[in-house]
C-alpha positions in Angstrom: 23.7 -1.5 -45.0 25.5 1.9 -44.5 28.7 3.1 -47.3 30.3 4.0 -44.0 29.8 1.4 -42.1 32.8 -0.1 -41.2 33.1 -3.6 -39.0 35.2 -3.4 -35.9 38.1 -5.7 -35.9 40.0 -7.4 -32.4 42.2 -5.1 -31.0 40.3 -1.9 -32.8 40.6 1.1 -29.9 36.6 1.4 -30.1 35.9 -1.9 -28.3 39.6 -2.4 -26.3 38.2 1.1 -24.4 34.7 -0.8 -23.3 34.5 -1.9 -19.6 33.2 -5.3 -18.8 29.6 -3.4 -17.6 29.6 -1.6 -20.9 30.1 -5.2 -23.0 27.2 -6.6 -20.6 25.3 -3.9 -21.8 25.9 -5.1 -25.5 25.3 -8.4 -24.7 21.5 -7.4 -23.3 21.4 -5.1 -26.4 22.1 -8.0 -28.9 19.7 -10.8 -26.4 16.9 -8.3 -26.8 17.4 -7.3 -30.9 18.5 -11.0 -31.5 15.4 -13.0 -30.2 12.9 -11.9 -32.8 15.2 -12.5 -35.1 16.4 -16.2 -34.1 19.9 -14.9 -33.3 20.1 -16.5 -29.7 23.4 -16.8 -27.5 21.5 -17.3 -24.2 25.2 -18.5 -22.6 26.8 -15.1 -23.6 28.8 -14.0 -21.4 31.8 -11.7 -20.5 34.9 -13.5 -20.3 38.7 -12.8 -19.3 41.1 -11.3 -21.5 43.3 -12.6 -24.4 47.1 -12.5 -24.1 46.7 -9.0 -25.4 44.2 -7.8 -23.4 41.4 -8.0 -25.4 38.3 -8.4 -23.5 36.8 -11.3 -24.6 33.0 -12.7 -24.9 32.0 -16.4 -24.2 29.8 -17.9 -27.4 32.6 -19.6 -29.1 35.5 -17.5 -27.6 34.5 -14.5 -29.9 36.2 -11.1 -29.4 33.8 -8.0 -28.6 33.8 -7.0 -31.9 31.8 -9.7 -32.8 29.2 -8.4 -30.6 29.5 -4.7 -31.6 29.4 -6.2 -35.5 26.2 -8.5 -34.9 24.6 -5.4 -33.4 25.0 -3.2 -36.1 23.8 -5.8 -38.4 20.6 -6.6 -35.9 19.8 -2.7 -35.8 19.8 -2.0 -39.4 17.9 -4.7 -40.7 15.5 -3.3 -37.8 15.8 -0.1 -39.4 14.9 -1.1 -42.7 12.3 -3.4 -41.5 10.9 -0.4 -40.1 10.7 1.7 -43.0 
């Protein structure tokens, strides 16, 4: 794993700015890198927002930065796998 990595936290600007199109996106993203891998959420879905206006994902009521953290984690072991 990258030095610089850093994992998003709720409420972090980077995933409060993503539209609900953009988080579907993510979603496909982490469907198509998860499969191989056994990492499955078939249900996953966008869902409303918390109280704070987080836009949140359905798979356990996890905020988008789980997604955009699971993806990062999904493309570097794909990267290394690569190499």
């Amino acid at each position: 794993m990258s030095d610089a990595w850093k994992p998003n936290r709720p409420g972090d600007a980077e995933t409060r700015a993503l539209s609900v199109d953009q988080v579907r996106g993510l979603l496909d993203q982490l469907h198509a890198l998860g499969k191989p891998l056994g990492v499955v959420f078939p249900s996953a879905e966008t869902g409303g927002r918390a109280i704070d206006g987080d836009l949140l994902v359905v798979f356990g009521g996890g905020p988008v930065s789980t997604v955009t953290n699971l993806l990062h984690l999904l493309r570097e072991h794909v990267r290394r796998a690569d190499e």
